[in-house]
FIFIMAR-58524 format. One record per residue: residue in one letter; x, y, z of N, C-alpha, C in turn. Coordinates in steps of 0.05 Angstrom, whole numbers, plus 5000, padded with zeros to 4 digits. Layout:
! FIFIMAR-58524
AXYZXYZXYZ/...
//
This chain:
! FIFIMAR-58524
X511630198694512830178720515930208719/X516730048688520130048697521130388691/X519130458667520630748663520030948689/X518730948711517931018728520531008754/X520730758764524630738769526130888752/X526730858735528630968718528931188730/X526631398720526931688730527931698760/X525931578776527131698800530031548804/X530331418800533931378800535531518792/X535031638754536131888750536132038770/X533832158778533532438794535732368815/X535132198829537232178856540032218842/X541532028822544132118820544332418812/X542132488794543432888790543433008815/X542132968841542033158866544233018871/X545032878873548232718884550832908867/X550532888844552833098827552333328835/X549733488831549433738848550933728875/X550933618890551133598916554433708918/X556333488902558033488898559733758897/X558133818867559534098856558834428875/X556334348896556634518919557934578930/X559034358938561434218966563334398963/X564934228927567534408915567134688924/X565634838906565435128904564835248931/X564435198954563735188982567735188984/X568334978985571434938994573035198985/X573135238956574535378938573835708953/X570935698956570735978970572636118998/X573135939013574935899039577135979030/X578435919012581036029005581836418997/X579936418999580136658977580836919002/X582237148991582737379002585237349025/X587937159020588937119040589937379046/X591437539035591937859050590137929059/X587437929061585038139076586537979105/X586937699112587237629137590137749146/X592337769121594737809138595338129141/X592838259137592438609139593538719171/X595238869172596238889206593339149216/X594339069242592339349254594139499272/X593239699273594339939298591639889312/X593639789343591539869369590140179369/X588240159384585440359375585440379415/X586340589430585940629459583040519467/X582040409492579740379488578040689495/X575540579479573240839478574741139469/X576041029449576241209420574741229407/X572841449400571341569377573141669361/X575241909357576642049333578841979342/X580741999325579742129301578541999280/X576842009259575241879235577741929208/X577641719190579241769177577141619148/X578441739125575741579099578541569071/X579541319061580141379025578541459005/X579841729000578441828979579441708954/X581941558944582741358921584241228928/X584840988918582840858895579240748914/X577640718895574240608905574740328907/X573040278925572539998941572239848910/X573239588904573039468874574039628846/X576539778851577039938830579039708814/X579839778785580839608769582739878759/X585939958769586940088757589939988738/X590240198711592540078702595040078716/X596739958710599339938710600140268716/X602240258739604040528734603540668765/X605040878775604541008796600741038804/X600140978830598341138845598341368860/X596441478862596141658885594341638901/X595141508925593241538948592741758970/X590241768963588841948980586341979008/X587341999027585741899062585042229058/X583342279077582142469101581842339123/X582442599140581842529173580742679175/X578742719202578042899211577242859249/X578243109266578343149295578043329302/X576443439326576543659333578343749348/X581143519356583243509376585643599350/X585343599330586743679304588543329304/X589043319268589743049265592043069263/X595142949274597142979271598442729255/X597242599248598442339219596042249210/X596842129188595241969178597741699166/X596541459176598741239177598041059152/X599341009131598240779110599740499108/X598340319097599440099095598139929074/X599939869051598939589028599039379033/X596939219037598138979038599238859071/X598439049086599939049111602439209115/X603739259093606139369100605339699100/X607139799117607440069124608640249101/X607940549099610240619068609840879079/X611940969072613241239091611541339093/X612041549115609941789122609442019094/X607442099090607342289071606742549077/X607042879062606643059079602843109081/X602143139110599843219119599343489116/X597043589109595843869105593743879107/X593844089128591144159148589344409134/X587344239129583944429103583344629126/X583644729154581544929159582845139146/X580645289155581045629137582645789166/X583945709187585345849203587645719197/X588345389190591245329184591745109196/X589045029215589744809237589044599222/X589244319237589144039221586843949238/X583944119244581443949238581343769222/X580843839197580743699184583143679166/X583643449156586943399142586543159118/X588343279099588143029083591743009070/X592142749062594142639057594742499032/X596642629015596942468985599542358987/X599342028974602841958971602641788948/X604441858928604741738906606441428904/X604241268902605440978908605940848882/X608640728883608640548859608140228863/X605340118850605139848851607639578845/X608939458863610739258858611039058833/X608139008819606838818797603538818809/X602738768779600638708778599038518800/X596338568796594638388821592938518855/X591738428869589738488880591938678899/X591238888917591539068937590039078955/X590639118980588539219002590739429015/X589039729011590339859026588940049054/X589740089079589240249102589740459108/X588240569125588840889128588240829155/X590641069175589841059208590241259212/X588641429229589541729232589341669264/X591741969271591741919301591242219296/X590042339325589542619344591442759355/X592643009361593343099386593542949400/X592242849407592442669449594842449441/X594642359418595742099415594241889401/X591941919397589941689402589041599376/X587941389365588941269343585141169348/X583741229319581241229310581341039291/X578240859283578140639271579040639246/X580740469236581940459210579140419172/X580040589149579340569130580340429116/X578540179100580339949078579039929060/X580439959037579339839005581339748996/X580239538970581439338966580339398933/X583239378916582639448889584339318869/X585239338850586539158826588239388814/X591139288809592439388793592639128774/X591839268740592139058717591138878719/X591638638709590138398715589938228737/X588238228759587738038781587637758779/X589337618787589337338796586337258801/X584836988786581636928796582836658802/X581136548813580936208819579636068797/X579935978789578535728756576435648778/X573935648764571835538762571535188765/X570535038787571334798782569934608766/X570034358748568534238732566634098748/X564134078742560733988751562333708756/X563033648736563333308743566433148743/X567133018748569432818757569632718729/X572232658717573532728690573932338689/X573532228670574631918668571831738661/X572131578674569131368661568131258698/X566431418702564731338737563831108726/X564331028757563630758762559930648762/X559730388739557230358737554830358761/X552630448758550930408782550830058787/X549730038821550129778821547429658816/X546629528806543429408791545229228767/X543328968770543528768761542928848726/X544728638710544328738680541728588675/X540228798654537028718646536628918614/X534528998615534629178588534829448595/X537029508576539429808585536829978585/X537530208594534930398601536930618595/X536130908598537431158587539431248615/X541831308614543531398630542231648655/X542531538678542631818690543932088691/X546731938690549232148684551432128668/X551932248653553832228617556031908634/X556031768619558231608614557231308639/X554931358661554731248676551731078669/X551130838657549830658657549030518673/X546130508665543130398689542230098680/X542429968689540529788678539329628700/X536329468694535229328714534029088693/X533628818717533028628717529828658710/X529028568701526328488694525228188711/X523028288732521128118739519627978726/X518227758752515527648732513727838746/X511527808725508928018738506427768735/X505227788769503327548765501427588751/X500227408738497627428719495027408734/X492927468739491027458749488527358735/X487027168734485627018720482527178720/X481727258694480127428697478027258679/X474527348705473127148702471027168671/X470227038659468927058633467327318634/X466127338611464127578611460927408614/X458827578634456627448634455427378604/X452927258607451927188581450427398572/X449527538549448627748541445327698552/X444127988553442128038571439828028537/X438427928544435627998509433428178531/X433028488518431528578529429328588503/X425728688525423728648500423428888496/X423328998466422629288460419429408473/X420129658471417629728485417829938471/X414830238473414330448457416030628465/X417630688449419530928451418131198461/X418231388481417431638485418231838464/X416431948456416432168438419132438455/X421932448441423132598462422232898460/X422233018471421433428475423733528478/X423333668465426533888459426834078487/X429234098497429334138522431634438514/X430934638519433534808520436034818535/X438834858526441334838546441435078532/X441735148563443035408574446335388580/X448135578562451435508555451935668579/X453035498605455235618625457535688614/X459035898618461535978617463635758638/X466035728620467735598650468435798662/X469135638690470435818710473035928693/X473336208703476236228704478436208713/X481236148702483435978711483636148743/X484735998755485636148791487636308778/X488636578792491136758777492736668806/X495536758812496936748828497137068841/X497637098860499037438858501537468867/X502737568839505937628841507137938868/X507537928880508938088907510838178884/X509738528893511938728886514438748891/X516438838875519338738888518638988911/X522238918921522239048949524039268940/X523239458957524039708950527039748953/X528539858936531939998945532440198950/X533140238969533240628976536940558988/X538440758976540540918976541541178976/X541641219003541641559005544341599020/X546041789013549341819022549842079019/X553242159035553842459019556642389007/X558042589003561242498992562642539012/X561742699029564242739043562242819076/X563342689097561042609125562542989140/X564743119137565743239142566843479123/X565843869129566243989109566644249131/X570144349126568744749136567144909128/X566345109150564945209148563945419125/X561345339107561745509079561645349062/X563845139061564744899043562444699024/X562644579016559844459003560944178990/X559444008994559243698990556443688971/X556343358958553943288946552743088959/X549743138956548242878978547742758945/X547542508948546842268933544642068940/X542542038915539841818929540041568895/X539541378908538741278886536241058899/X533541098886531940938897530340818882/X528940508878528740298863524840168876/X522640278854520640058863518940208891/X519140488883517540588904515240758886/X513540898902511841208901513041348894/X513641448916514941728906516541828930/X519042038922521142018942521342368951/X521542448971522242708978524842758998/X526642968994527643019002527343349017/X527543279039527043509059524443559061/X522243429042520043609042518043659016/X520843618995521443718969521043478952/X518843388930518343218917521843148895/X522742888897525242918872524742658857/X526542618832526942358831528042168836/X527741858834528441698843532341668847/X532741818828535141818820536242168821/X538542178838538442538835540842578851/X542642788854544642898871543943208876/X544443368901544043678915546843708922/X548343938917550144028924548544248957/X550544188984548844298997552044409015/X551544629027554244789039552644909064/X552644649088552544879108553444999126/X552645189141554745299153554145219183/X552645029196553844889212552244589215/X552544369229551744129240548744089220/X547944019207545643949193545743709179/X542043579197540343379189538943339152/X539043209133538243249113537042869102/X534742979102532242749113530542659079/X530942309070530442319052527842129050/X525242199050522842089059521141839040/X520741649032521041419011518541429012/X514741339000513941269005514141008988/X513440818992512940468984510940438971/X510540198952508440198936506140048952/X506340028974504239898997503240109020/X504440409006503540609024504540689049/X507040559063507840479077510240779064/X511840799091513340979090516641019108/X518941089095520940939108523041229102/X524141349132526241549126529041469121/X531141629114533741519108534141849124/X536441779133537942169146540942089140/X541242399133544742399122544642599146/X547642639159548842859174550842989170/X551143209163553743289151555643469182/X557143469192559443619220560243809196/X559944009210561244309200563244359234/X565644489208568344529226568644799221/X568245019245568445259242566345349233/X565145629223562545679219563545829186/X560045979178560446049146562346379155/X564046499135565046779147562646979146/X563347119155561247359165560447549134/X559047639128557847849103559548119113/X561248209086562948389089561248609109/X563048779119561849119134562349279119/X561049449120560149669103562449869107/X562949939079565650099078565650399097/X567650349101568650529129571350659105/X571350989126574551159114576150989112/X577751009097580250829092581950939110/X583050829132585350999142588750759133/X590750929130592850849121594350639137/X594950449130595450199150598250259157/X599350159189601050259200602550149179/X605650179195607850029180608949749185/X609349659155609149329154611249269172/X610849089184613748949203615048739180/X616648729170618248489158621048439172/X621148399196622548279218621648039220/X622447729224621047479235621247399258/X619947359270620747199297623347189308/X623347249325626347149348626046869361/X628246739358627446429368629546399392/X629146289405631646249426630946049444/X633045999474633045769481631145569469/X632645329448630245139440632544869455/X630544779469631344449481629244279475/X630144089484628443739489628143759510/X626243709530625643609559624943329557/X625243099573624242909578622342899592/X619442799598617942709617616942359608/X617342319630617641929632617641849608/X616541739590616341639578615341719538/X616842089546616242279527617542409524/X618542599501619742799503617943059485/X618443329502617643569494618843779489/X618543909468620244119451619244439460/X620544539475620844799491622144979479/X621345279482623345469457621145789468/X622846039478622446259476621146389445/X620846519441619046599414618346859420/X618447059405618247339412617847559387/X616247739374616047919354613648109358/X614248339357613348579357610648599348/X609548469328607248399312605448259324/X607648019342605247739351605947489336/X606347269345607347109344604246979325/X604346849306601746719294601846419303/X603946239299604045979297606545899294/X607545679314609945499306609645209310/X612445029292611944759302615044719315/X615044429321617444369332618044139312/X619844139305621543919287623343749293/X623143449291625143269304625843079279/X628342979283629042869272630442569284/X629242429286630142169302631842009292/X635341949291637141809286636341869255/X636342009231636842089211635141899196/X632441949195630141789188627841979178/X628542269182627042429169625742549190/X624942909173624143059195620742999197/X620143119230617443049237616643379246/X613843379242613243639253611643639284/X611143819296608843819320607644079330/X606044179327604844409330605044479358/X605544749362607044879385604845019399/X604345039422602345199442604145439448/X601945629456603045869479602745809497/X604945819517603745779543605145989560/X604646249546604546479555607746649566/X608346849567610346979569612546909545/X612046939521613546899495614246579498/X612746359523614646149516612245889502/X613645729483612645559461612745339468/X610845169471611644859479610044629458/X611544459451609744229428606944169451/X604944139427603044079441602743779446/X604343589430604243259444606943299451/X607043079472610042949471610142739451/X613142769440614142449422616042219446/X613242049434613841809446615841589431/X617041549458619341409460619341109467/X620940909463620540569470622040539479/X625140609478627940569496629540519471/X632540489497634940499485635840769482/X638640779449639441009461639041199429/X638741419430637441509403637941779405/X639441909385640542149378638242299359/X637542559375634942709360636342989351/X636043049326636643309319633543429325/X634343749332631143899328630944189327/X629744359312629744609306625844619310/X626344949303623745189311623245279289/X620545219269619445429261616545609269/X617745829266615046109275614746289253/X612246279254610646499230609946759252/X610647059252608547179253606147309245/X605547509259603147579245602947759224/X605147809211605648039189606447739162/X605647479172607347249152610247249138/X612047389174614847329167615747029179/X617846919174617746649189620946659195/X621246429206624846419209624546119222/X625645969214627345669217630245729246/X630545699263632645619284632445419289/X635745329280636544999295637345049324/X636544819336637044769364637744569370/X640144429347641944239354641343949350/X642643689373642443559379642143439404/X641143239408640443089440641142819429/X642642699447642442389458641242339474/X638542189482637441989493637841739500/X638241669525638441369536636241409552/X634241109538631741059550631240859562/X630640789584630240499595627440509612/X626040299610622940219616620440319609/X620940329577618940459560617940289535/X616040249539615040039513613440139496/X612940029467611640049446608940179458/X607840269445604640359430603640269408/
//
């Protein structure tokens, strides 16, 4: 009976220390990741879909050495992407140059490299925000990775360090500790005696003729066999992805599966293994469907989607006379009247443009109080004249803009004209 206390008294104080060392590691968890909370955001207009933006380096949990990075975002819009915005840690770090992947020149799709040097060792979280043409600012991309050795939290000790205080029970004969250093002991009862009555007097039985015994056959039952349990198959893992959700037209990405504890897996149709990558290039909007069956017969799809930007190019034409190509123009562009216009709370970059060939493409370039030049892609809006296709937005006060014209034509001559300076005084214009 007393070793019977014992135990369960042990047992209760170890779920008590357990309990304890929950608690801690519960607390300690709360602390952790304070930059993920002090991460800034850019407002997002409401019922913004694009632009989409993804880091292609560093990977979500990367561990890199010491020394310069290079970070690398994509965007992608069909309104074309005109930044892509970063930030470590929360903080902002200059603009870097953007360059637009379609095969005509535009910034569908865009991606952005800037070589960052880590301040010291330890955890990072860095963002990517891309904004559109319109203005409009699409959901932000975050990973969070290690330069050199990461700061961890120490592990906390199971138990409270010193000599714990004895259990309270009366001293009797010591019994075995529940918990290192903390001593049990109990008092010993009386146990009543119970008076137990004599044994009757022995019985004299009279012999009598023994029966001759007959041999009787046993027939040997087998025992039952033990009950089995039935162990449940694990549960299936299916992982199906591509590299890249966005590709021009032609272009080619890899789909990726990795799948765990099934039948058998098909893709498109097409028996594969559980484990496998397809390089796939198409040339427009396509569904690519990866079919699981389960080891319960049971059956479960995964779909990847890949957006194609622009289509695949056309299969050459069949050779035709060569006739002699006119004569090259290597004249560039004529650039003239280039101003700033104000509209409320914007300004837009206006400029004549004119060449014999055809005008291919221009931007407009500003330079805001000597903070570095910005670019903005220029519209036709017919009769040789060029207009930025956003306005740059303004907050107030008073702010001196330098700004010039570049135009490519269609023979790929170009020419740079400055168009000076503007002072701006702005009043009743706020942030974005």
């Amino acid at each position: 009976m007393i070793r019977q206390i014992l135990s369960q008294k042990s047992n209760r104080r170890r779920a008590g220390a357990l309990a304890i060392v929950t608690l801690v590691a519960a607390l300690l968890a709360t602390a952790c990741d304070p930059e993920g909370q002090k991460l800034a955001q850019l407002p997002a207009p409401p019922g913004a879909v694009n632009p989409q933006v993804w880091i292609e380096f560093p990977f979500e949990g990367q561990t890199l050495p010491t020394g310069p990075v290079t970070l690398v975002a994509y965007a992608a819009d069909p309104k074309n992407v005109v930044q892509i915005v970063l930030r470590v840690n929360g903080q902002a770090v200059p603009a870097g140059q953007l360059r637009g992947l379609d095969a005509d020149g535009g910034y569908r799709l865009a991606r952005l490299d800037y070589a960052w040097q880590p301040p010291a060792e330890g955890e990072y979280i860095v963002e990517a925000r891309a904004q559109n043409s319109t203005g409009a600012y699409g959901a932000p991309a975050i990973v969070k990775f290690c330069i050199g050795a990461c700061k961890t939290t120490p592990t906390p000790a199971p138990y409270r360090t010193g000599t714990p205080t004895p259990a309270p029970y009366r001293t009797g004969t010591p019994t075995p500790a529940a918990l290192p250093g903390a001593p049990i002991t109990l008092t010993p009862t009386r146990t009543p005696i119970t008076a137990v009555a004599p044994p009757p007097p022995p019985i004299t039985l009279t012999p009598t003729r023994t029966p001759t015994p007959t041999r009787t056959p046993i027939t040997a039952v087998a025992p039952p066999p033990p009950p089995t349990t039935a162990i449940p198959p694990p549960a299936a893992s299916i992982n199906f992805r591509s590299d890249a959700p966005y590709v021009n037209g032609g272009s080619c990405t890899t789909l990726r599966w990795d799948v765990d504890n099934v039948q058998a897996v098909y893709l498109d149709g097409q028996a594969v293994t559980g484990h496998g990558t397809k390089q796939v290039c198409p040339c427009q909007q396509t569904t690519y469907t990866l079919r699981v069956v389960k080891r319960d017969n049971t059956t479960e799809n995964r779909t990847v989607t890949i957006m194609v930007y622009g289509s695949c190019a056309p299969p050459p034409a069949p050779p035709t006379t060569a006739v002699p190509p006119p004569p090259q123009d290597k004249t560039p562009p004529s650039i003239s009247n280039i101003r700033l216009d104000q509209e409320g709370c914007q300004l837009f970059g206006k400029a004549t443009i004119t060449d014999p060939s055809g005008v291919s493409q221009a931007k407009f370039q500003y330079n805001i109080g000597g903070q570095g030049w910005n670019s903005i892609w220029m519209a036709d809006k017919g009769g040789n004249q060029w207009e930025s296709e956003i306005g740059i937005k303004i907050t107030g006060g008073v702010m001196n803009i330098q700004f010039r014209v570049w135009a490519m034509d269609r023979q790929n001559n170009e020419r740079t004209a400055d168009g000076g300076s503007k002072t701006v005084a702005v009043t009743g214009c706020g942030g974005y």
